[in-house]
C-alpha positions in Angstrom: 128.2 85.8 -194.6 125.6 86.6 -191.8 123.8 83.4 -192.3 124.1 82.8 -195.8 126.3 81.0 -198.8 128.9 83.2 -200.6 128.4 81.9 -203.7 130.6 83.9 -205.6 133.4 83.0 -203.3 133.0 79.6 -204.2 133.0 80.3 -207.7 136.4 81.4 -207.3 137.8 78.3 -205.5 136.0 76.2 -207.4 138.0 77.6 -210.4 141.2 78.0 -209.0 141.2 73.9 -207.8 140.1 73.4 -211.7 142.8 75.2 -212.6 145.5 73.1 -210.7 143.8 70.3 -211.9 144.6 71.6 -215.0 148.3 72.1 -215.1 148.9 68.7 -213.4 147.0 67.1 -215.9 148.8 68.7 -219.0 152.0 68.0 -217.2 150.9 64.0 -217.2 149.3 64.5 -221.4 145.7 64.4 -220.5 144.3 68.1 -221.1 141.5 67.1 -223.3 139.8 64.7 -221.0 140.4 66.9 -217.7 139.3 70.2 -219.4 136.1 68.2 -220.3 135.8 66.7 -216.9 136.5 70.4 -215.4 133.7 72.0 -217.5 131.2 69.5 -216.2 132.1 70.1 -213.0 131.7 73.8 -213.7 128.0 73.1 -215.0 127.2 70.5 -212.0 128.2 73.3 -209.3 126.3 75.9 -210.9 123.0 73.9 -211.2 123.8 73.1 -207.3 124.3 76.2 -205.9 121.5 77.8 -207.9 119.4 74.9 -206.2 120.8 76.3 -202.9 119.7 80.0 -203.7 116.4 79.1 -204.5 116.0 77.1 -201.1 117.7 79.1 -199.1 115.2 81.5 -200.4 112.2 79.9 -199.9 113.6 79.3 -196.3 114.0 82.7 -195.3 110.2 83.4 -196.8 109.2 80.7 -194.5 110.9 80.9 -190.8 113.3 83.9 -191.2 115.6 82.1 -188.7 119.7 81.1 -189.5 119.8 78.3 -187.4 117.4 76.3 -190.1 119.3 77.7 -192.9 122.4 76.7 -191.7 121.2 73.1 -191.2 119.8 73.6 -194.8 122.6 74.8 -196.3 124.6 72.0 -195.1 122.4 69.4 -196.3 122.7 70.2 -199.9 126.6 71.0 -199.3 126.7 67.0 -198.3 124.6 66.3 -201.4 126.8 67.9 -204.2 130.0 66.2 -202.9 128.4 62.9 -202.9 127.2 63.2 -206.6 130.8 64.8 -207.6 132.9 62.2 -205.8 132.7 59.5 -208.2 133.8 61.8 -211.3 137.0 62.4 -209.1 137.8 58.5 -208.5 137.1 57.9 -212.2 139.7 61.0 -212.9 141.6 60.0 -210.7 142.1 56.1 -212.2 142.8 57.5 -215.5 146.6 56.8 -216.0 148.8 59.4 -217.5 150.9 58.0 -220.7 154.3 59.8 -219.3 155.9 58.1 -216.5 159.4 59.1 -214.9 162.0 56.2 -214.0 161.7 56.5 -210.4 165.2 57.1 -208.4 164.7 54.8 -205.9 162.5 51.6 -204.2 160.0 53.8 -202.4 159.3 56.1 -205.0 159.1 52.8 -207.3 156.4 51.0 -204.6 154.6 54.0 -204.0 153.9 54.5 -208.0 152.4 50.9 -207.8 150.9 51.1 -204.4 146.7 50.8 -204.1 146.4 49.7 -208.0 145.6 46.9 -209.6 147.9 44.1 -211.4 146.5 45.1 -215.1 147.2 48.9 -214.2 150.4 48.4 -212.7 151.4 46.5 -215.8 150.1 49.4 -218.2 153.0 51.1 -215.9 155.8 49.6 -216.0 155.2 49.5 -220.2 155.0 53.3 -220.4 157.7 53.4 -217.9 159.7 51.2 -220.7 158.8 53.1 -223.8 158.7 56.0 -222.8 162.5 55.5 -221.4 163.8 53.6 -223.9 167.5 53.1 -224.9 167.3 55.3 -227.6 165.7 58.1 -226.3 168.2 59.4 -224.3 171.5 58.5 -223.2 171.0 58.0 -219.7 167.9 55.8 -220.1 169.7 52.5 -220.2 171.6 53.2 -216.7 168.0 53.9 -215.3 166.1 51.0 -216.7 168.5 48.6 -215.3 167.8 50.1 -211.7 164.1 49.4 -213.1 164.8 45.7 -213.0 166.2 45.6 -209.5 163.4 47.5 -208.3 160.8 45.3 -210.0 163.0 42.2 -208.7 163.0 43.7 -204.9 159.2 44.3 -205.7 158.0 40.8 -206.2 160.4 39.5 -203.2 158.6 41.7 -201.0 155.1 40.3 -202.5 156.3 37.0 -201.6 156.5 37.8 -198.4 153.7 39.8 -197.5 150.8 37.6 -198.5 150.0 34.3 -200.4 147.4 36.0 -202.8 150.0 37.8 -204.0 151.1 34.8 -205.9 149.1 35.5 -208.9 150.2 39.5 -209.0 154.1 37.8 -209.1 153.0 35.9 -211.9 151.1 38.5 -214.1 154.8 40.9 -213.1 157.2 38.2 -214.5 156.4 39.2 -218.2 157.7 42.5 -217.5 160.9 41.2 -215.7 161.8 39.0 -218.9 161.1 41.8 -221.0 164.4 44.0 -218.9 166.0 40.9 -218.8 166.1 40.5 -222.6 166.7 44.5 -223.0 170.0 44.1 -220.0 171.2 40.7 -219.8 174.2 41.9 -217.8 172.5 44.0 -215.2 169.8 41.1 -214.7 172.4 38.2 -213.9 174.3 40.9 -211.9 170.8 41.4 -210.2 170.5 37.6 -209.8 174.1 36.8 -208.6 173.8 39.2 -206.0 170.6 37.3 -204.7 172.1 34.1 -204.6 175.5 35.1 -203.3 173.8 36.5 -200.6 171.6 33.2 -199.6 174.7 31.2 -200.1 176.4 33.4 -197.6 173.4 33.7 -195.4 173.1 29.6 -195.2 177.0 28.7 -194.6 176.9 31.6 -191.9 173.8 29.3 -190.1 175.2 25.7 -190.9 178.6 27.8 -188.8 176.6 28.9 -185.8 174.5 26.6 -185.4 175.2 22.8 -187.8 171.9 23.0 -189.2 170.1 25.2 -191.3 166.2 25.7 -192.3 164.7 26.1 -196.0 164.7 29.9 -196.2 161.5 31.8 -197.1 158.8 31.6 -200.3 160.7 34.9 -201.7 164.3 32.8 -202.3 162.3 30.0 -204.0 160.0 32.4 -206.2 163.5 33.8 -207.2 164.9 30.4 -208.1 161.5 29.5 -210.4 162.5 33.2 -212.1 166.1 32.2 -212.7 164.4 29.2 -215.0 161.8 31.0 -216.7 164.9 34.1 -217.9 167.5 32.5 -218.2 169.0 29.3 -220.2 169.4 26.3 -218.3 170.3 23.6 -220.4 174.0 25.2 -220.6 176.9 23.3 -219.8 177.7 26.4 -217.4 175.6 29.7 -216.8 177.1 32.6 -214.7 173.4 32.5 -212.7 171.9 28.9 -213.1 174.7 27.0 -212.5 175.2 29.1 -208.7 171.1 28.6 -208.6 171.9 24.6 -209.0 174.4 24.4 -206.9 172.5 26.6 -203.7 169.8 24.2 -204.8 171.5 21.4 -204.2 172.8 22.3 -200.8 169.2 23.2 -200.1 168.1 19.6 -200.1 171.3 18.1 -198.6 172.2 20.9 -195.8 168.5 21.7 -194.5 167.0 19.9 -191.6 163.4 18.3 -191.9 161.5 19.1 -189.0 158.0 20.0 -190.2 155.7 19.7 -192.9 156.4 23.0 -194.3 159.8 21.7 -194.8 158.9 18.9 -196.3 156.5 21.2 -198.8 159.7 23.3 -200.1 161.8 20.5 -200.5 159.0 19.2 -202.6 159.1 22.7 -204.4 163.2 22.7 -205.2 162.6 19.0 -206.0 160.4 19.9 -208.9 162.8 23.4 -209.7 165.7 20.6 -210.6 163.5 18.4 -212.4 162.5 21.4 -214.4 166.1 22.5 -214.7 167.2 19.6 -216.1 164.3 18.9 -218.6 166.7 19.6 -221.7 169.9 18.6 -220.8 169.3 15.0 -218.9 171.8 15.9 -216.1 172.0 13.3 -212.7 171.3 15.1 -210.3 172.0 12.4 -207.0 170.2 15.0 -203.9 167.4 14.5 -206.0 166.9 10.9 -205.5 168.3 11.0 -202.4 165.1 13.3 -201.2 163.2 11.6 -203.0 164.5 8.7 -201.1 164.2 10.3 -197.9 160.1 11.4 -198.4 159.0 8.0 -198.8 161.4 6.8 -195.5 159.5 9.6 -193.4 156.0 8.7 -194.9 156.6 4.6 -193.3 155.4 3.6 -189.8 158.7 2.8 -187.4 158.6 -1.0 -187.7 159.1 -0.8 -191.5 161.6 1.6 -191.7 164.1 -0.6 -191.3 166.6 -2.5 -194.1 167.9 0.1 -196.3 170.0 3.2 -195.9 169.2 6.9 -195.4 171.6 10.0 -195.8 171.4 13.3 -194.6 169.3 15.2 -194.0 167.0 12.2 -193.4 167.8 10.1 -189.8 167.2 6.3 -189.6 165.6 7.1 -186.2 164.4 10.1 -184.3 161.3 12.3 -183.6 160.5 13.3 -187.3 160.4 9.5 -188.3 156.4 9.3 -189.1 156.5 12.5 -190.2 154.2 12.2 -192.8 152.4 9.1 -191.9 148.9 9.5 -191.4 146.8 6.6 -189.4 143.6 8.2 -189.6 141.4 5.9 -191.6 138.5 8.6 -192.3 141.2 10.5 -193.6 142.6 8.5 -195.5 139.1 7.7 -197.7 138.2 11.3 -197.8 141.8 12.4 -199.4 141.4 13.3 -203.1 144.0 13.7 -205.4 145.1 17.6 -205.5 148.5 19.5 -206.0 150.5 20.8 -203.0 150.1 24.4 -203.1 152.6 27.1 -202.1 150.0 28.7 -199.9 150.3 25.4 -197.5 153.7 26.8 -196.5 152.3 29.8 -194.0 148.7 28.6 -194.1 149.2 24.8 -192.0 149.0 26.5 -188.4 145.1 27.7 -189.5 144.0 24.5 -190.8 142.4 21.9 -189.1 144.2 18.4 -188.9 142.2 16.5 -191.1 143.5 19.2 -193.7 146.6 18.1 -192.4 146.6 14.4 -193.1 145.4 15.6 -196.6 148.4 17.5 -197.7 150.7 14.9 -196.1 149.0 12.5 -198.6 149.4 14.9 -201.4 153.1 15.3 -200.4 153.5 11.1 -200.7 151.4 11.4 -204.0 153.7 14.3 -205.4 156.9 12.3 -204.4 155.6 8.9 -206.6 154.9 11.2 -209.4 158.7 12.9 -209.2 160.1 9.2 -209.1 158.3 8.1 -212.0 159.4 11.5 -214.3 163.0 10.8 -212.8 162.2 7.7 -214.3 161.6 8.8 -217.6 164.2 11.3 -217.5 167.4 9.0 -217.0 166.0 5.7 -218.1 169.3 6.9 -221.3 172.2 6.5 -218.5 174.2 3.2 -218.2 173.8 3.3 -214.6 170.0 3.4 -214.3 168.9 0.5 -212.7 171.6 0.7 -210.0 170.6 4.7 -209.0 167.1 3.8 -208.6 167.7 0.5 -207.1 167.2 2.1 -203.6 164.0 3.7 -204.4 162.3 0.1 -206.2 163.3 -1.7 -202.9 161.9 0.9 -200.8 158.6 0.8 -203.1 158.2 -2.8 -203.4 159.1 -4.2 -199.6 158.7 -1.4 -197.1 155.7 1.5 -198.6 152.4 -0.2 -197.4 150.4 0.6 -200.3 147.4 -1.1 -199.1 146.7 1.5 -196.4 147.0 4.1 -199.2 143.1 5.8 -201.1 142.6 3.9 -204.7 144.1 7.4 -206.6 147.3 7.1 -204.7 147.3 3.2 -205.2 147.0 4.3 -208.7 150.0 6.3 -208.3 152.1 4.2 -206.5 151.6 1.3 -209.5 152.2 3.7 -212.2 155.7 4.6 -210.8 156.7 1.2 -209.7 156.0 0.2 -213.2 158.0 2.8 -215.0 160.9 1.5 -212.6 160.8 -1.9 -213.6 159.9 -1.2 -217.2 163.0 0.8 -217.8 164.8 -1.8 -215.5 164.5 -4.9 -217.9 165.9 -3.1 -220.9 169.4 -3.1 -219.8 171.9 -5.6 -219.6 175.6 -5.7 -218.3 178.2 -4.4 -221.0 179.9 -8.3 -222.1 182.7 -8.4 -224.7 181.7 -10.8 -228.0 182.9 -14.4 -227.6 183.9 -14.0 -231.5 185.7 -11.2 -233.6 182.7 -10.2 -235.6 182.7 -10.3 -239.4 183.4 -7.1 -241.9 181.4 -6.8 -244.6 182.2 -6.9 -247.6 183.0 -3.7 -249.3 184.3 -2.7 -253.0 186.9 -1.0 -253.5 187.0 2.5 -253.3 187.0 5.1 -256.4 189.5 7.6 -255.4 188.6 11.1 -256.7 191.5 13.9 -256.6 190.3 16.3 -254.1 191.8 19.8 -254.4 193.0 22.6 -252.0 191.3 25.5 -251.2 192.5 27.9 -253.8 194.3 25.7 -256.1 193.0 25.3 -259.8 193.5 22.0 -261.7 196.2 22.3 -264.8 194.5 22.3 -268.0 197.3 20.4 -269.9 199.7 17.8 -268.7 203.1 20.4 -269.5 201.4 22.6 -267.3 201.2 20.1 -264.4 204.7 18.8 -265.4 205.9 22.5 -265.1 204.3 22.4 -261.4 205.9 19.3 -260.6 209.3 21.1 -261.2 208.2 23.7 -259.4 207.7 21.9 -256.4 210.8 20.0 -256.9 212.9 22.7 -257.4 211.6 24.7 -253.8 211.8 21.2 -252.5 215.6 20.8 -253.1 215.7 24.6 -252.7 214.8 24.0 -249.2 216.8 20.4 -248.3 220.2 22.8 -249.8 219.6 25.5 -247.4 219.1 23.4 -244.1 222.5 21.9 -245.8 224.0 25.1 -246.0 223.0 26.0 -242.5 224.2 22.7 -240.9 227.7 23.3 -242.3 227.7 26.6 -241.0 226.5 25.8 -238.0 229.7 23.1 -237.9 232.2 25.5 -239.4 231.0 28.0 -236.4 231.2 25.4 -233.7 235.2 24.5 -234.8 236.1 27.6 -235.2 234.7 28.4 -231.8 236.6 24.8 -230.2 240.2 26.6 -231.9 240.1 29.5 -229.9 238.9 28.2 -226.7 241.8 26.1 -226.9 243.9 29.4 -227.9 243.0 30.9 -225.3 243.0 28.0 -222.8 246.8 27.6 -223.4 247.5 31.5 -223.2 246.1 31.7 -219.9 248.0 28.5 -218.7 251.3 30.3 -220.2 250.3 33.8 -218.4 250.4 31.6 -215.3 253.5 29.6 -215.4 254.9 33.3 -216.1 253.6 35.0 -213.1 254.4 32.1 -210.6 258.0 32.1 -211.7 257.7 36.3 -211.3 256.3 35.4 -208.1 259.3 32.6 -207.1 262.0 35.5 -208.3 260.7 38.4 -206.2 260.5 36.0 -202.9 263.9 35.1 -203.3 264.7 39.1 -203.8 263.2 39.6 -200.7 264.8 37.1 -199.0 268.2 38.0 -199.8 267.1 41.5 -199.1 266.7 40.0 -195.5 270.0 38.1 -194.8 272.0 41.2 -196.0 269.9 43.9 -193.5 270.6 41.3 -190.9 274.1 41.1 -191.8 
């Protein structure tokens, strides 16, 4: 007022903001730090504004004018709320142990919005216990919404941006934890997911007859699907749909850039993990497999063998991953084919390019050498991988390859033809072989369960009677009921035949009736005409 800082005012607000603080914080189960925090506030704003009286002061004493004490005022305004803002950020990162379920997405991605991946998992752990089963009764219901949300959640990270990778990673831990807490909500969750991209591919492949790999967020949810759930089951209500959209991914989807070539790559290695455990063939495997090495081959070699779909014998996406660039091709070093590649290839330059098409090549002679390993056990080994050791030996110029992926190429083609030489057709024996000699064989009485052995031999004769007796007990009453059933069926023959000469007697009788009263009538007729 007139020039000069109501301090008293200030006070006031000062206390009243502390206050609020306050409340919310004893609301959230932090009232011991926050009344702490508020009293050093208290002390910081005192010491300031006494600083301000004293200059303001000594300004008046000075020039007597309120256009410099404004401007002075101001100046040490500016400097308390720098030296009090970093007490309010570090309040302000202090995470309350009480956390609501939230309702709904937004209110779920706005509590983890602007934090960081070690606070947002201190989160979603509060959010668990503090929500737990058996707590309340409603708490399951909500915690299962939890796991959709947190499913949406890391979709949507997929999308956005490729650093997010390691933030989907860190947030699976939390996922398998719900999963283990609802099975049934999380394979509803997932089911949903998948029925949806099945749906959303066959209603492409309809419009259009081809379809394209769809985005990182479908494949992140099929590497989830291995990490939660079992996948060495015979059948699994959410892997086996998850192998079979797999599947069609790799049969269905066209090839037409590299980044299509980098996700096929990706479900390649999903299937290989799927079917670590349980050994199963999986025949769009190889045929990809297959299919990477035909686009990797200049035009003049890529001839002599056979190709399926979604590979061409001929066409624009032939050389696809051929690279002729001998500088290139010396610089390459052996490196795995990130995920980032998939959005990242339009920014890089072309000798990044050539590099990943090499590490594509490289990945696809590592897969065929652990699809090597994996069913070198079936019968039918050397003629599934036949295609690929032709394709490897006569038509892949490995010369033109760098000395690591030379190394590479060897490594498979020798697992191939290791495994190869071990088998031999199935032939029947030209002789019946020989049995060997065995002893013969000490019989030992083995009892029923819940039987006791006789202790004398009247007490096993009196048994044995026993047995006899229900035994012809039994054999007289199927006697019995065979001679009744015989007496019945006589008896029953008798009066059919009763009865079928009866009714052949009540016939005779009424056609003779019948006969007599025609003639009545008839007579009745000549004498009325008479």
């Amino acid at each position: 007022q007139d020039g000069k800082i109501n301090i008293e005012n200030e006070d006031e607000e000062g206390e009243e903001e502390e206050e609020e603080g306050e409340e919310e914080d004893n609301e959230n189960g932090e009232e011991s730090q926050e009344e702490s925090a508020s009293e050093d506030e208290e002390e910081d704003t005192a010491d300031g504004h006494s600083d301000l009286d004293s200059d303001l002061e000594s300004e008046e004493e000075a020039t007597g004018t309120k256009e410099e004490r404004k401007c002075q005022a101001n100046q040490n305004e500016s400097q308390n709320v720098e030296e009090l803002d970093p007490e309010r950020e570090a309040s302000k990162l202090e995470l309350p142990y009480i956390f609501a379920v939230p309702e709904s997405y937004e209110t779920f991605k706005s509590l983890l919005a602007g934090r960081a991946i070690e606070h947002q998992l201190i989160i979603l752990e509060r959010v668990q216990k503090c929500n737990h089963p058996s707590l309340a009764v409603g708490n399951k219901a909500k915690l299962e919404k939890l796991f959709g949300f947190l499913l949406e959640y890391i979709g949507e990270l997929a999308t956005l941006d490729l650093s997010e990778l390691r933030r989907i990673d860190k947030l699976v831990l939390p996922l398998y934890n719900l999963c283990q807490m609802f099975p049934e909500a999380a394979s509803d969750s997932f089911k949903f997911i998948l029925r949806d991209a099945a749906h959303d591919l066959e209603a492409v492949i309809e419009v259009k007859g081809r379809a394209t790999f769809p985005g990182l967020d479908t494949l992140i949810y099929l590497k989830i699907v291995s990490l939660l759930f079992p996948t060495s089951d015979f059948w699994h209500p959410v892997v086996t749909p998850a192998f079979m959209y797999m599947s069609q991914l790799l049969t269905k989807c066209c090839i037409t850039t590299l980044q299509d070539v980098i996700k096929g790559l990706f479900v390649c290695c999903l299937f290989l993990e799927y079917v670590s455990l349980s050994r199963r063939f999986v025949p769009e495997l190889i045929n990809f497999l297959l299919g990477i090495l035909h686009i990797s081959l200049p035009k003049n070699q890529a001839q002599g063998y056979t190709v399926v779909h979604p590979f061409a014998p001929v066409g624009k996406n032939l050389e696809l991953l051929l690279v002729c660039d001998k500088e290139d091709l010396q610089s390459w070093e052996k490196q795995n084919v990130p995920l980032s590649a998939v959005t990242r290839l339009k920014e890089t330059s072309r000798t990044e390019i050539n590099h990943t098409r090499l590490s594509c090549v490289a990945l696809c002679f590592d897969l065929i050498k652990k699809c090597a390993a994996l069913y070198e056990s079936l019968p039918s080994f050397h003629e599934i991988m036949h295609p690929v050791r032709i394709l490897l030996t006569q038509h892949v110029p490995v010369n033109e390859y760098p000395e690591k992926m030379q190394e590479q190429y060897h490594s498979a083609l020798k697992e191939l033809e290791n495994k190869v030489k071990h088998y031999t057709p199935l032939i029947c024996e030209k002789k019946k072989p020989v049995p060997l000699k065995q002893y013969t064989p000490k019989i030992v009485k083995v009892l029923e369960f819940g039987r006791k052995e006789a202790g004398s031999k009247k007490e096993q004769e009196r048994k044995q009677l026993i047995q006899r007796h229900k035994r012809e007990l039994k054999g007289a009453i199927r006697e019995i009921r065979k001679d009744s059933q015989y007496l019945a069926r006589m008896q029953l023959s008798e009066i059919m035949e009763r009865d079928s000469a009866r009714k052949r007697k009540v016939k005779e009788l009424l056609g003779s009736l019948a006969t007599q009263e025609g003639e009545w009538k008839a007579m009745k007729r000549k004498k009325w005409k008479n």
